[in-house]
N, C-alpha and C positions, 0 to 999 in steps of 0.2 A: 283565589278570591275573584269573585267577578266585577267587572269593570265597574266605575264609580263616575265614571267620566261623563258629564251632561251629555245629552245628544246635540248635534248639528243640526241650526234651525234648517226648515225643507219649505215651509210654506211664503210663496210669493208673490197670492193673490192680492191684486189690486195693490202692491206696498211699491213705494218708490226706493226704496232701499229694504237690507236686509243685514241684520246681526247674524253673524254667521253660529256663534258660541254664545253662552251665555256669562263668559268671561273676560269675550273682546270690548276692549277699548275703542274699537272703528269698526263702518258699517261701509257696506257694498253698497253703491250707487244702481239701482235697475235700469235706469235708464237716468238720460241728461238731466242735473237737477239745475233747476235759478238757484243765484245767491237771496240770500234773502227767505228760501223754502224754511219752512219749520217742519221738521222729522220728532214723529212722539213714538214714544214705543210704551205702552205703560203708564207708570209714573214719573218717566223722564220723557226730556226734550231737548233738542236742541238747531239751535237756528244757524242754517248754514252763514259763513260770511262769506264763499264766495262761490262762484258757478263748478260744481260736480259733475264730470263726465262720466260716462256710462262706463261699469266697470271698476270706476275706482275708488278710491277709497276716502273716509273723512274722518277727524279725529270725534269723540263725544263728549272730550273733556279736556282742559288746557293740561298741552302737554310740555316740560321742560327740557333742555338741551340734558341727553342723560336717561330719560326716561324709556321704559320699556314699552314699544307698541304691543300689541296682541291680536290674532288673530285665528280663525279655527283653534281657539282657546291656546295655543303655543305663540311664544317668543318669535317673530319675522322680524323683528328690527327695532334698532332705537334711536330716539329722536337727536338731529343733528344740530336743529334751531326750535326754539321754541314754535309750537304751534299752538293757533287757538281752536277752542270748541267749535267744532263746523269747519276746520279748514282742511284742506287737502290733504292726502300724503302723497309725496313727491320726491326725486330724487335726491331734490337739493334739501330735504330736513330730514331724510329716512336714510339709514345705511344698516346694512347688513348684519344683523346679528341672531342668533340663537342662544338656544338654555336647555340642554340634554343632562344636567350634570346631576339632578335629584336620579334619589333611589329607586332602582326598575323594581315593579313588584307584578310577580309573572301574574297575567289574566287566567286563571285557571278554566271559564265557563267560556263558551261560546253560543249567544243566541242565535240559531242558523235559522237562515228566511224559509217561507213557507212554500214548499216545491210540490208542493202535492198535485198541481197540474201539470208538471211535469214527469210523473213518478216510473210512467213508462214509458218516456221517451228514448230513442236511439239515432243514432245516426249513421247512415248510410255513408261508406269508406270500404280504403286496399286495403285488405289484409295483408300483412307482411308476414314470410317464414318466420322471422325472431318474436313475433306476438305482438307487433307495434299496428299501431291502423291509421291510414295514412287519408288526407282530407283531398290530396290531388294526386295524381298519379304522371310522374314526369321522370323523363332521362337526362343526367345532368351531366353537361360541359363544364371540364375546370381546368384551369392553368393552374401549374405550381409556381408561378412566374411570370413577373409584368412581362416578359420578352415574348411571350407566348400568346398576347393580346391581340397581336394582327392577325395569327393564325386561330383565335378563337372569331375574331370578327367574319373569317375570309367561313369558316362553318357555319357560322349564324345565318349570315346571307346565303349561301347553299342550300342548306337545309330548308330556311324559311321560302326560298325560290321552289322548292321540290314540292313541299307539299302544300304552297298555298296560302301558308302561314304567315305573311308576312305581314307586320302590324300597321305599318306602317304604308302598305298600299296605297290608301286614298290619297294620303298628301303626297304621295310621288305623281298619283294620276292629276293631283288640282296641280302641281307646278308646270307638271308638262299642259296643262291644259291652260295653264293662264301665260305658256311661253307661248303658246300658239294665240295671248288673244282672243281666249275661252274666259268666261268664267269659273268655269271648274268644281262645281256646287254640287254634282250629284255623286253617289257615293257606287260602290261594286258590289257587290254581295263577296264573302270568301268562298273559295274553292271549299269544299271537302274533304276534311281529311280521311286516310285510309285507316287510320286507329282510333277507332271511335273512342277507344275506353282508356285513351292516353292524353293527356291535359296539356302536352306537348314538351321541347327541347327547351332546355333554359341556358342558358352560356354565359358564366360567370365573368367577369377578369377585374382584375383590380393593382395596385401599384406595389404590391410589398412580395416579397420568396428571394431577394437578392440584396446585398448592400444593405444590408441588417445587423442585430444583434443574433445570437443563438435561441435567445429567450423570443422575440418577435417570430421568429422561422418558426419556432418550434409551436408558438399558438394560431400562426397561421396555418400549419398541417390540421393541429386538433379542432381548427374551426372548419376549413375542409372537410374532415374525417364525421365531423358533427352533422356535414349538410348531405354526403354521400349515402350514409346511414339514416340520414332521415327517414320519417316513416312517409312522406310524402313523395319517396324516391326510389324506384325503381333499381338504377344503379348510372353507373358513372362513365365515361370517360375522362380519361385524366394527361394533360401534353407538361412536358417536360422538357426544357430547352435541355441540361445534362450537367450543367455544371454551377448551377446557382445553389446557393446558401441551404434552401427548402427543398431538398432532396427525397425522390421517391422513397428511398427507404424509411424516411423520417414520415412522409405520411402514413406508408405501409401499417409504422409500428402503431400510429394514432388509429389506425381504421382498425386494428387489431383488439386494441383495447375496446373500441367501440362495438364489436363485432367479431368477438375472438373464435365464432366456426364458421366465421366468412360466407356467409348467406347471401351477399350485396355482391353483384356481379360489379367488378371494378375492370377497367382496360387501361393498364400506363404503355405510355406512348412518348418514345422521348428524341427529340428532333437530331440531337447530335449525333447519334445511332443509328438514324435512319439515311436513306439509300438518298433521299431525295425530299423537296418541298410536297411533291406530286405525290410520293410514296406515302408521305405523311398523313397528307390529307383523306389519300385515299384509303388508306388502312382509318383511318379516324370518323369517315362517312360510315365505311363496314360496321364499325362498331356500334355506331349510332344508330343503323335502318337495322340491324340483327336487333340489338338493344330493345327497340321500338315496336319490332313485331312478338318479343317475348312480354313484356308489359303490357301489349295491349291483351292477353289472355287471362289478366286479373281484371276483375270486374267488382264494381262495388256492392255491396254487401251488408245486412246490418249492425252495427256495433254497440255495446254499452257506453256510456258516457266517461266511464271509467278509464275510456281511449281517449279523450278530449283533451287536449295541453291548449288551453290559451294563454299567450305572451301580451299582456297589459303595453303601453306604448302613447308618448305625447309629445307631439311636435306644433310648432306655430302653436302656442298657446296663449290663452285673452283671459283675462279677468274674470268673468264667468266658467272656463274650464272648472275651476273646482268647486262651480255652485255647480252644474248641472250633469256632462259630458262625464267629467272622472266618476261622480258618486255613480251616476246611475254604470257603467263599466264596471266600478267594484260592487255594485250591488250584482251585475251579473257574475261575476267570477263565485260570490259569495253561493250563488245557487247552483251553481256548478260544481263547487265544493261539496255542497250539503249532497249533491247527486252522486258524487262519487269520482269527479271526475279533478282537473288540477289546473292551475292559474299559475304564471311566471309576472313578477313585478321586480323592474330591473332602473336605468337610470340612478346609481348612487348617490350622483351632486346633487340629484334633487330629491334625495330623500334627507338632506341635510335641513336638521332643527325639527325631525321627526324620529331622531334612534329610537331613542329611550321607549317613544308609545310601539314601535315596531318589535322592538328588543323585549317588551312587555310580553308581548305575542307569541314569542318564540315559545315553542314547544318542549323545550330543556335550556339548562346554561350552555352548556357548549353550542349549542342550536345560535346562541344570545351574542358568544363571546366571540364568534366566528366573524357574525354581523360586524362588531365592534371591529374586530382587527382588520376585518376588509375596508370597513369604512376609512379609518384610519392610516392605512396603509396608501389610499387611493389619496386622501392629501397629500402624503409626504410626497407622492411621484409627482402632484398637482405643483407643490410647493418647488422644488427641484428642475422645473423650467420654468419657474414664478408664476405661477397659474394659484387660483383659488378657486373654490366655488363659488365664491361670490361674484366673478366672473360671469356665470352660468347663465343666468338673464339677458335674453338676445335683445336689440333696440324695438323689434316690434312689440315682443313681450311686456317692457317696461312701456312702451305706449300706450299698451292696453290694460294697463293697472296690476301689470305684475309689478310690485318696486324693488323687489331684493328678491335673493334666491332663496330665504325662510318661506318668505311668503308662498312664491312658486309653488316649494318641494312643499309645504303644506297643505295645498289643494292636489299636489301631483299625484304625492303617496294616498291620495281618496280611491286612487285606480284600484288597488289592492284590499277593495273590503276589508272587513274587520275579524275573516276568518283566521285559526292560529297560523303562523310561520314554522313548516315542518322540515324545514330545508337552506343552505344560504350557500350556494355555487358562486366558485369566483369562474372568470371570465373564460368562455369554450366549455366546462363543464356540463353533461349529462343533465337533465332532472330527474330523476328516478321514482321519487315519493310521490304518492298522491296527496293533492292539499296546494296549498299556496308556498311557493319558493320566494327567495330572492336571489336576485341574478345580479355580481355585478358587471356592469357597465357605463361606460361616459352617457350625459345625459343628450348628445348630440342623437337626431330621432334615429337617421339611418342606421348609425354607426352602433345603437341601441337593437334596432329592429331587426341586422344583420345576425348579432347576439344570439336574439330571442328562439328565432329558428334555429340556431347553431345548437343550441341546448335543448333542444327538441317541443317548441310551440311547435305545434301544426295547424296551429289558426293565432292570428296577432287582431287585436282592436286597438283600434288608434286611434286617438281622440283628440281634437284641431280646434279650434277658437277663430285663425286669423285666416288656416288654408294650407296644408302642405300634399303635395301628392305622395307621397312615399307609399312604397309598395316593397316586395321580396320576392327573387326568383323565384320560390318555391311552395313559398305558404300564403296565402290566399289573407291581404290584412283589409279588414272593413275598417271603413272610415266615420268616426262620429263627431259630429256637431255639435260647439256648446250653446252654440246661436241659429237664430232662423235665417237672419237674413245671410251668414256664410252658406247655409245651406240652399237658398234659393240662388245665390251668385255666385257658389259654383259647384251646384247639383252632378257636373261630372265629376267629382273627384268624391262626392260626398257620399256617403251610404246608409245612415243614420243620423235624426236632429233629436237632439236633448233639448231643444229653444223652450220646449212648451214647459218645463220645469219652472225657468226664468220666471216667462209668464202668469204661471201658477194654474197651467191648462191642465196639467196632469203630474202623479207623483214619481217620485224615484223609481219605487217599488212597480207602477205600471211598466213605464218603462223598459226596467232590468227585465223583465219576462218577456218582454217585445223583442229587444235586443237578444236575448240568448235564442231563441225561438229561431231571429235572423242567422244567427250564426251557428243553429243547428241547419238550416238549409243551407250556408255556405259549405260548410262539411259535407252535405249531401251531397253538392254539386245540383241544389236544386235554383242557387242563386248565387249569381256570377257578380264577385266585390268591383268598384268602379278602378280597380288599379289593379288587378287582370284585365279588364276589360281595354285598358289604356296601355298595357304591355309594361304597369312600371315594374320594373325589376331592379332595382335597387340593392347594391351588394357593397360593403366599406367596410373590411375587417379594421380593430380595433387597433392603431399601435399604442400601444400602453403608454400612460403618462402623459402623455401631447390634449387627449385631448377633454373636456367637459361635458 
């Protein structure tokens, strides 16, 4: 049966607030309200009693200790102290609650948006032997072990001193120039690289392969084996101190599954074996300048969209994120879909006090009950170092009118359009299906967006409210705005503003077409995201349980 579910207000012309549903109890502040404002919607009114900041939220009818707030028509919390009509919600009256427990009744129809200006578009990518089509074309450095971290630093800098590469130039030349008592203001042009058609070395390292569990080791190989195999990935070298927990043969057997006629040129390299520090390093350069001259003879090429995996993704998030930034992203995913191509929407805790319309979505019961048991399962491990989701809500978050983690994951889950759920991977898992997945993961952004690519995004949109730089060695994440003024104040890090939504300059729907357009030239390599551009390369394999 098709959906029954009111739509989500969109229109924000000229209003000082905004009823998000037509079932919520509290309305969005647009911008700083006096007390004293009178807000009508209709045939109702109500006069605020005290000053509403931008972002957050007001009751529109007295509510008592006990009572059920509402919001994007779902349960975010209930009241802790009586509130009056007009008054704030805040930490100190609002606590954490949800209502998932009514009967799922699968959505059977999907109304898919209208692509027709898109109908033959493609995008330009690496072919890969295995049929994958990769968005950048790069040779990846990996440690199977923290102990391997100096000797991944000591190639980074190598490598980036050879060809040129090094991101980091300018401000080494403004320090030495302000030790001399320079200014130090103008910048270098980069050297040239010798591989034109290679997006460059990326060098992972991170804190886990030793002094683990078997089960941690064992997801850290298949997150590994997940990034080697990327379709953004050329192939690998791999160092191996020789006697830590995450053992080459344990990645071997992951790269295998991922890759079982071994098409991914792979190099392990493992220092306890080796002759020498010297030995190491230089057998480890070979592999990387051989590496580099064989990938730069794949060139890009044009692909169906049927190649496109975007990974959904929200960090520093504001109050506005789920009026503007998320929908317009799921309305991109949603045309992307309808094109033929596939969206990953992962962060679990915040999809909390949204199952059930998710679980709706899914494309069978086991598709439904998989969701369930993951979800599920991801508290008991939450619970067990006394963690919750309700935890999940960082301090800036809750400054900027997120108040609980209902609310959040209620705007968060907007990332993932309303297309069906064909798929639900727990954590290192492949995506396979075209259509919209769910991934899980903590809802921490890196630790999320490490994921994302791990399960085969080859393009991630991130979407920011307060400002985070997060980026991924390997896949190319655009960055969107759910405000203007984050995006004027820090246009480096930003790559797209949803702000005109807010204002009511322009629709979702504009938007999502803008956006996906952007992120078919990201694919192309016809546009370079502000966090390539900034060299963030951001890598934090997930250890289970720890983290939100």
């Amino acid at each position: 049966m098709a959906t029954t579910t009111p739509p989500l207000a969109t229109d924000t012309v000229g209003r000082p607030s905004l009823l998000v549903h037509a079932s919520d109890n509290v309305r969005v502040a647009l911008r700083d309200l006096a007390a004293g404002t009178l807000i009508e919607d209709g045939d109702t009114s109500v006069r605020l009693v005290e000053p509403i900041r931008q972002k957050h939220k007001f009751a529109l009818c007295d509510l008592q200790v006990g009572d059920t707030v509402t919001m994007y028509g779902v349960t975010v919390g209930r009241a802790t102290r009586a509130i009056s009509a007009g008054g704030a919600i805040r930490t100190d009256n609002l606590a954490h609650s949800t209502d998932s427990s009514g009967d799922v009744v699968r959505r059977e129809h999907w109304l898919a948006p209208d692509i027709s200006s898109f109908a033959d578009a493609t995008f330009d990518g690496f072919h890969r032997p295995d049929g994958q089509v990769g968005t950048a074309n790069i040779w990846l450095v990996v440690p199977l072990v923290f102990c391997e971290n100096r000797n991944i630093e000591v190639l980074r800098q190598s490598v980036a001193e050879a060809l040129g590469d090094d991101p980091y130039r300018d401000y080494k030349r403004m320090a030495r120039a302000m030790l001399r008592g320079e200014s130090g203001d103008e910048g270098s042009p980069p050297l040239s690289s010798p591989f034109a058609n290679v997006d460059g070395v990326r060098f992972l390292t991170h804190h886990q392969g030793c002094g683990t569990t078997d089960d941690d080791a064992l997801a850290l190989c298949r997150l590994l084996a997940g990034y080697i195999t990327h379709p953004n990935v050329a192939g690998a070298t791999v160092l191996s101190l020789g006697c830590q927990k995450a053992q080459i043969a344990m990645l071997k057997q992951a790269m295998k599954e991922r890759d079982p006629e071994g098409l991914r040129p792979v190099h392990y390299l493992e220092q306890q074996a080796s002759a020498s520090e010297d030995a190491l390093i230089r057998e480890a350069l070979t592999t990387i300048f051989d590496g580099l001259h064989e990938a730069n003879k794949v060139e890009r090429r044009p692909a169906p969209l049927s190649k496109l995996r975007i990974g959904v993704e929200c960090g520093g998030s504001d109050g506005f994120s789920g009026l503007s930034a998320n929908p317009v992203v799921g309305a991109t995913i949603d045309r992307l879909v309808a094109l033929g191509g596939s969206g990953i929407l992962s962060e679990f805790p915040e999809l909390c006090g949204v199952e059930h319309e998710l679980r709706a979505r899914c494309v069978d019961d086991a598709t439904a009950q998989r969701f369930a048991d993951l979800m599920e399962a991801y508290q008991r491990h939450a619970a067990a170092v006394g963690a919750d989701f309700s935890m999940n809500p960082s301090p800036g978050n809750v400054r900027d009118g997120l108040i609980t983690d209902a609310m959040k994951s209620a705007g968060a889950a907007r990332k993932g359009g309303g297309s069906p759920v064909v798929e639900v991977l727990d954590y290192t898992e492949p995506a396979t299906r075209p259509g919209l997945s769910l991934l899980c993961t903590p809802g921490s952004d890196v630790e999320s967006t490490t994921a994302l690519a791990g399960s085969g995004a080859n393009l991630v949109i991130f979407t920011t409210g307060l400002g985070t730089p997060t980026g991924n060695p390997v896949v190319p994440v655009l960055k969107v705005s759910s405000n203007s003024d984050l995006a004027r104040r820090m246009a480096d890090i930003i790559d797209f503003d949803t702000g005109e939504v807010i204002r009511g300059e322009a629709s979702i729907d504009e938007l999502a077409d803008k956006l996906l357009q952007q992120c078919l030239d990201a694919a192309s390599g016809r546009y370079t995201t502000r966090a390539v551009s900034l060299a963030q390369h951001d890598f934090i394999p997930w250890k289970r349980g720890v983290s939100l």
